[in-house]
Structure formats: C-alpha cells, structure tokens
C-alpha positions in Angstrom: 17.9 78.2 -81.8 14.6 78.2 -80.8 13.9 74.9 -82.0 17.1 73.6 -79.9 15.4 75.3 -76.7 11.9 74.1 -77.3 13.7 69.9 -77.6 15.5 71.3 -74.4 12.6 71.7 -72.4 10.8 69.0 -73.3 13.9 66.4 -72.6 13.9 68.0 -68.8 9.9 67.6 -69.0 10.7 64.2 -69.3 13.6 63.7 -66.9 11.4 65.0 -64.0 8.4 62.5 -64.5 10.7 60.0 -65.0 12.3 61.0 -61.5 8.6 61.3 -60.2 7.4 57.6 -60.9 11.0 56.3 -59.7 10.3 57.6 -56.5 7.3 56.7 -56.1 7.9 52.7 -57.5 11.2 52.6 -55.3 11.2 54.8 -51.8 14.0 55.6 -50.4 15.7 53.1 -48.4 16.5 55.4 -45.6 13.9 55.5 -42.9 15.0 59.1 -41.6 13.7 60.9 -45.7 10.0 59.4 -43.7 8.9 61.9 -41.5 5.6 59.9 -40.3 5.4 56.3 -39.4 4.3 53.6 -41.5 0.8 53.1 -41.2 0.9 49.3 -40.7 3.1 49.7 -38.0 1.8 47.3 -35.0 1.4 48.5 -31.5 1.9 46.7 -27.8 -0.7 45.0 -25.3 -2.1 47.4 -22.6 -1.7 47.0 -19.4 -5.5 45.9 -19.1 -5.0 43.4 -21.5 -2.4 41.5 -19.9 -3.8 41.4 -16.2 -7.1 39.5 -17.9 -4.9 37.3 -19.3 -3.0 36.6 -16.5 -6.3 36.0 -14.3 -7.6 33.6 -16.8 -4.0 31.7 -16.5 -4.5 31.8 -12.5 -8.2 30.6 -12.9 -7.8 28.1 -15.2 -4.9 26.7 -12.8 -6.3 26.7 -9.8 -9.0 25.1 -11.3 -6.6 22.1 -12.0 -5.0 22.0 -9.1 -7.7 19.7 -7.2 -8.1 17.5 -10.3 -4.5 16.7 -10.6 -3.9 16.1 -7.0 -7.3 14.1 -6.6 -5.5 12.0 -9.9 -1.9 11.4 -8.0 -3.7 10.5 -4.9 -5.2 7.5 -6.5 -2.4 6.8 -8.8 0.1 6.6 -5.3 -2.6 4.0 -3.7 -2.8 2.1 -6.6 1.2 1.5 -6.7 0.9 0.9 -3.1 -1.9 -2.0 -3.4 0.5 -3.2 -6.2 3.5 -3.4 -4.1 1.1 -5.0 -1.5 0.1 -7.9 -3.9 3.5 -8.2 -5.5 4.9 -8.9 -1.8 2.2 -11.6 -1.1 2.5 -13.2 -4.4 6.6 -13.6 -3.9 6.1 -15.2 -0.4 3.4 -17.8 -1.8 5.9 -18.4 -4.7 8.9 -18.7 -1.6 6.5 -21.2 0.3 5.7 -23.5 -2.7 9.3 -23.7 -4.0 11.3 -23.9 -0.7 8.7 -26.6 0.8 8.3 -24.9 4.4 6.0 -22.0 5.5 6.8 -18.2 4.3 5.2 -15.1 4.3 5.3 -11.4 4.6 6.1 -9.3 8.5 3.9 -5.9 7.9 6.0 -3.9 10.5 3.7 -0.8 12.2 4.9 2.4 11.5 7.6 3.5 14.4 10.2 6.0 14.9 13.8 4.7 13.5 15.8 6.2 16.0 14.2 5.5 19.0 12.1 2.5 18.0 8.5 4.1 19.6 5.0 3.8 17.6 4.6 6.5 15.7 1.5 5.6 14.5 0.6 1.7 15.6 -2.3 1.4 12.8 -0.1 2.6 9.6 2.2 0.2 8.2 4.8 0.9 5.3 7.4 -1.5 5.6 6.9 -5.1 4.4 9.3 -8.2 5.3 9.8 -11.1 3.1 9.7 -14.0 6.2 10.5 -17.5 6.2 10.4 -20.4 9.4 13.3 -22.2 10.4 13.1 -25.5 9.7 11.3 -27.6 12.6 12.7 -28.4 15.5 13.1 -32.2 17.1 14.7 -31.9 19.9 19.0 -32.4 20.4 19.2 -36.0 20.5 17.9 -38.8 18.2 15.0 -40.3 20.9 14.1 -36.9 21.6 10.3 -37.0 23.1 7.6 -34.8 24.1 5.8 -36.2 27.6 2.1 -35.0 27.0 0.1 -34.9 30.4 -3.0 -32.3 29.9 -2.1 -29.5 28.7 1.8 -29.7 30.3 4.7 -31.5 28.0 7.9 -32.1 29.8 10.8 -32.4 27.0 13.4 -35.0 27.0 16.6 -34.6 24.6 15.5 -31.0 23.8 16.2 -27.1 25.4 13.9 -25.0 24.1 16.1 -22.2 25.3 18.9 -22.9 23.2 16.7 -23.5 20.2 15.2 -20.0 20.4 11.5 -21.8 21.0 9.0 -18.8 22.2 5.7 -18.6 23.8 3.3 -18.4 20.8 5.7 -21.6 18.5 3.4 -24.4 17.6 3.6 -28.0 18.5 2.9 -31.0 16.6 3.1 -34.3 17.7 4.2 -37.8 16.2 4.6 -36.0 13.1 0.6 -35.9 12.4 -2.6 -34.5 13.3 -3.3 -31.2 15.2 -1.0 -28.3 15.7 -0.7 -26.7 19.5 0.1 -23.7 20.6 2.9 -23.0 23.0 2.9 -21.3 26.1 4.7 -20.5 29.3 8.1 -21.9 27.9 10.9 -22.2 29.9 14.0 -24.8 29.8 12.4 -28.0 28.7 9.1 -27.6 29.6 5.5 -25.9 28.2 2.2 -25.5 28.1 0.2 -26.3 25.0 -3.4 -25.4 23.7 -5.8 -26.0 20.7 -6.0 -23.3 18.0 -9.3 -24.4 17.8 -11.6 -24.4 20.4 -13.6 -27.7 19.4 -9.9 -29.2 19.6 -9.2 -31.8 21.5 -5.6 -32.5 24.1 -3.9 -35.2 22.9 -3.8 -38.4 24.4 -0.8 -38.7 27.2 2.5 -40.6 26.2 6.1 -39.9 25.1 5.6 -39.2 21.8 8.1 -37.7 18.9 7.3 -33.7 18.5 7.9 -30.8 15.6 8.2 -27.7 16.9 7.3 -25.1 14.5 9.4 -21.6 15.7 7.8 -18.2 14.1 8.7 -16.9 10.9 11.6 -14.5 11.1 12.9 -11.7 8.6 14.7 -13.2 5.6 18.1 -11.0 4.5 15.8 -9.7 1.5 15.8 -5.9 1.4 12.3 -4.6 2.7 9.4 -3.2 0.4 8.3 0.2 1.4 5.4 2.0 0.3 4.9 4.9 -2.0 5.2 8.3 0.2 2.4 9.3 1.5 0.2 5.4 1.4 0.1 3.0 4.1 -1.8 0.0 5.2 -4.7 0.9 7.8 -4.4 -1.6 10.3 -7.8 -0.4 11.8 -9.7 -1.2 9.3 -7.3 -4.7 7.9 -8.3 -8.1 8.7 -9.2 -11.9 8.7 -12.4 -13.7 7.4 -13.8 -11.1 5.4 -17.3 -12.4 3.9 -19.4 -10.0 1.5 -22.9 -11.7 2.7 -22.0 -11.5 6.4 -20.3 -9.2 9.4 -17.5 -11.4 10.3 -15.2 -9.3 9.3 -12.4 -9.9 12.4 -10.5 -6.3 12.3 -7.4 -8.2 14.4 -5.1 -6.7 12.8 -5.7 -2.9 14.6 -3.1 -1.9 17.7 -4.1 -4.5 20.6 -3.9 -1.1 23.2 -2.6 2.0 22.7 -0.4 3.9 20.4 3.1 2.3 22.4 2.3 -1.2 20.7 4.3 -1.5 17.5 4.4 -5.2 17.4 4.2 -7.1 14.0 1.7 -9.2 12.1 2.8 -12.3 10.0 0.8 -13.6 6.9 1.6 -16.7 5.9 1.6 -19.1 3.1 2.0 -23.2 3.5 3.8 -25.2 1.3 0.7 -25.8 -1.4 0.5 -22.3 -1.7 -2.6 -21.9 0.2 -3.4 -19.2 3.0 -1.9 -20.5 6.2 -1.5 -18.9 9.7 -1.5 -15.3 11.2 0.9 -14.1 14.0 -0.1 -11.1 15.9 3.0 -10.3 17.6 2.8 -7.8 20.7 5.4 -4.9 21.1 7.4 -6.3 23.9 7.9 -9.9 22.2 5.8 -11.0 24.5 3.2 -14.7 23.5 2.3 -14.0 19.6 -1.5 -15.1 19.0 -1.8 -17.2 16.2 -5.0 -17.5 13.9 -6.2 -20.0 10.8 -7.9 -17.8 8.9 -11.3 -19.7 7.5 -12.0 -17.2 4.7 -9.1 -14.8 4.0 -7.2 -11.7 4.5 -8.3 -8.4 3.6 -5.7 -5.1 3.7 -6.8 -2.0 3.2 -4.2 0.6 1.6 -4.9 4.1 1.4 -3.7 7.8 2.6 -1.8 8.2 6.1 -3.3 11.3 7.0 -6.7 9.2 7.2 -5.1 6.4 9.2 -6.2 7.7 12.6 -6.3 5.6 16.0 -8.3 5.4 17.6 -10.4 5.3 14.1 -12.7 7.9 13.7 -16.5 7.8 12.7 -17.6 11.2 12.7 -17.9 12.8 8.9 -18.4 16.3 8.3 -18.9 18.6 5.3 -16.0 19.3 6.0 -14.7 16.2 6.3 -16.9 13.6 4.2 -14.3 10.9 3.7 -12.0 11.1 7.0 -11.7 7.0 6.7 -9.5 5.3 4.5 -12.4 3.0 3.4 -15.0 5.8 2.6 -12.1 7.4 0.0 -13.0 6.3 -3.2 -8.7 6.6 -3.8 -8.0 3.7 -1.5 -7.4 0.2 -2.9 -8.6 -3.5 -1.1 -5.4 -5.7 -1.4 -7.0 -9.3 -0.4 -5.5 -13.1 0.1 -8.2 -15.9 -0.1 -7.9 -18.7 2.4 -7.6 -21.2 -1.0 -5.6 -21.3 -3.1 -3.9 -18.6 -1.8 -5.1 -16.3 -4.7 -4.1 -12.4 -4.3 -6.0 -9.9 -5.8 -6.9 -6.1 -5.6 -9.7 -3.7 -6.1 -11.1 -0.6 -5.4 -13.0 0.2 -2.4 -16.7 0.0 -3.5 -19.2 2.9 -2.7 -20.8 2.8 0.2 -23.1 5.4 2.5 -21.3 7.0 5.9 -21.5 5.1 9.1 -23.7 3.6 11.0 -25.3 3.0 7.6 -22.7 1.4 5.9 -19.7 -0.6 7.4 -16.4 -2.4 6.0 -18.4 -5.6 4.9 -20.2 -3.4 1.9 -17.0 -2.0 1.1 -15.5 -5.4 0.1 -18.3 -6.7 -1.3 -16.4 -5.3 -4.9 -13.1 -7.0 -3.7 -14.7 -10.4 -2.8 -16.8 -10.2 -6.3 -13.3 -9.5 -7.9 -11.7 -13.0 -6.2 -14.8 -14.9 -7.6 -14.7 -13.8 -10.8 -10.5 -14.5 -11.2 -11.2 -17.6 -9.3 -14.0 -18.7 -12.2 
C-alpha cells in the first residue's frame, strides 16, 4: 500500500509540471484569462504630433504654390506663341497654294454682346483671311482714266463691287500698286505706298483692283485663357542693331477703337502687306513691311493701355515684354519664315527698350534661316 501511494504521488507530481510548461508553451487563447495588456501593444500619435505634421504639409505647399503657377504661366504663353505661329504658317501655306494673297485678321479684344473694346491692345481671336479675286471692272474694255492723283472709271461701279477706301490699284496689269481713297460710284483718289513713288503717267489704261482681305468660313483660333497678343508693344520692321521698331499695331486713339489688323502673305509665300483697319470701317492704312513682323504674346493682366512704364518692387515686371514668361512670335519680310522665342533679358526702362528684347528672336530667324 504504501508503495501504491508513493507511485501515486509522483504520477500527479508529474501531471502538474506537465500542465505548468503547457501553459506556459501555449497561453490561453482567450484574451479576457490576461489581466494586463501585452507589452508590445502600440499606442496613437498625440495631438502635438500631428499639428507639426500638418504645418510642415502647409509649409511645404505653400512653398509650391508660386513655383507651379510661375511653371503654368509660361507653359499657357508658350501654347499661345504656338497657336500664333501655327496660324501664320497655315495662311503662308493658303497663299502659296491658292495663288492670291492670304493671311491672318488679329481681331482686338471686344465685348460679344455689345461689340465695344474691352480692351483695344489685347487680341485673342485670330481669322484665317483670304482676298477676293481682283477686280476689272463690269465690262470687257473696262478702263481706269488716270489724271493726277484722280481716276474716273469706265465699265466699272465700285459700289457694287464692294471696292473701299484703303483697296489698292494697279494699273495695266504691272508696276506699282496705289492706294485708294475717297471712293464713291466710279470714281477715286489714288496715292503711292511709298513716298519716293511716283503718279502714273495719264491715259485710259486697264486696272486690278485689289479689295481687302476678308474672313474666310474657317472656324477662328483663340488663345489659351488667360494669354493674348499685346498690341502695344507688336509691330513692323523690327531690327536688333537699330530702333526702328514701328509699334503700329497699338489702338490708333483710345480704348473705343476695336478695329482689325491684317498680315498678309503673297503668293511666293513671302511677307506681304499690313492693313490697319480703324473701328468704324473707316480708310484702312496699308503698309509693306521692309523687315518683318514681330507679335508679342504674353499675360492679359499685363496688357495695359495706355502701356505703362513705371516698375515697382512691387511690381518689377508690369510689361509683357519685361516677363521672362512671354514668348516673341515673328514673320520675316523673306521668305516669309515664322518663328518664336523667348523674350530675352533686358534691364527696366528707359535703360532697356523692345529692340534688346528681340534681339534673341531676330538671332533665332538667322540661325533657322542659315
């Protein structure tokens, strides 16, 4: 017996280690038998901690803010000098392949509904524009009688053939071109477009009148939001080693003109004549260009008329062609060759003037011209 009770006592000896190291190998797999919590248990951001990282979120974007708009800025200009020079480049093509004179209408920026300027030096919407072909009068012996500067027309109503002051003349199907003036029924008063030109001899002499370009039925081009041409500072006869730069192409008065300028290309592709056209639809003055065409695309808000010249800390760049984001969109005289650029660095005014900015746009032509 006392043998059995001593094996007894040592089997539950066993049985409770046995129990011991099994709960100790394998917890229970209920949490509530734990009392405390597990020590690796992790434990949530303060309060403090996430208003420092929100700051450095707000700091960090606000530091981005001017880079990114600074970086759309210039990307809207340069689509809007690409526009620009895809415009041109269609109308040369339209001039070479139709055989008569086309170009582009740059409309100033006016109010839809009521027609007014809104802003006579910003332009956004471009015209593809093509001339009617030339007219010869109504009848087959149809003659201009040159006297001077007066032609009396026989055969011919220049009414009825929608001829307008500013058309241009040219007579026995050769030499000079005239401008027209003072037109009314069959008779007008011509003039050189060159002052060194000569009036042609008198005598009843065949004529081709030459009537302005007009809108084609292509849909118009307008501009990226926010970029427009600045018509104050766009021009003819832009020269990097001179200061003929001819800024024609600003309002003629006052905000109410919201007339029209025509480029044009000739036939051979080449740079041909420029129509200023006034508001009322009054006599359009008509220019050869000797050198080229220079447009200047940039922000709206810095399209101001009359132009400004004051710059401020404030303001250092209130000019288009001061903002390093604006683009040069320019048309040499021959062969016609479009080309862009950026506008080059140059100091405030009086010190610097439009002529330094396109010196970079002028180099560009001569190096794509090479």
């Amino acid at each position: 017996m006392k043998c059995y009770s001593t094996s007894t006592n040592t089997i539950r000896s066993a049985a409770r280690l046995r129990f011991r190291a099994s709960s100790t190998l394998h917890p229970h797999p209920h949490p509530s038998i734990h009392p405390h919590p597990h020590p690796s248990a992790r434990s949530a951001f303060t309060l403090i901690e996430l208003l420092v990282v929100i700051m450095v979120l707000v700091l960090m974007t606000s530091a981005l803010v001017p880079v990114l708009s600074s970086a759309s800025d210039a990307r809207r200009a340069r689509e809007g000098a690409r526009m620009v020079s895809t415009v041109f480049a269609s109308a040369q093509t339209q001039a070479q392949v139709s055989g008569r004179s086309a170009g582009v209408l740059i409309q100033r920026l006016k109010s839809s509904s009521s027609g007014a300027a809104v802003n006579s030096a910003a332009a956004m919407d471009l015209f593809m524009a093509e001339s009617p072909p030339p007219y010869i009068g109504d009848a087959l012996n149809s003659t201009a009688s040159v006297m001077g500067a007066t032609v009396t027309f026989t055969g011919a109503n220049l009414g009825n053939a929608n001829v307008q002051s500013g058309d241009l003349i040219r007579l026995s199907y050769r030499g000079e071109i005239y401008q027209l003036s003072g037109v009314s029924g069959n008779s007008a008063t011509i003039s050189p477009l060159d002052t060194t030109q000569a009036y042609p001899p008198p005598g009843n002499l065949p004529f081709q009148i030459y009537r302005r370009p007009v809108k084609t039925l292509a849909a118009p081009v307008q501009l990226t939001e926010g970029v427009a041409i600045d018509l104050n500072f766009s021009g003819i006869d832009f020269n990097s080693t001179g200061t003929n730069f001819n800024t024609t192409f600003g309002p003629a008065s006052s905000t109410s003109d919201a007339g029209q300028i025509i480029v044009t290309f000739a036939p051979t592709g080449a740079l041909d004549l420029i129509y200023i056209v006034p508001s009322a639809g009054g006599q359009a003055q008509v220019i050869r260009p000797i050198q080229g065409v220079a447009l200047l695309v940039g922000k709206v808000e810095k399209i101001q008329t009359p132009p400004a010249t004051a710059v401020t800390p404030q303001n250092p760049s209130p000019l288009n062609w001061l903002d390093m984001d604006s683009r040069w969109v320019a048309i040499a005289r021959q062969p016609g060759m479009v080309t862009t650029a950026e506008v080059a660095a140059t100091p405030p005014p009086p010190t610097g003037n439009v002529i330094m900015s396109l010196r970079l746009v002028r180099g560009s032509q001569n190096m794509v011209g090479n």
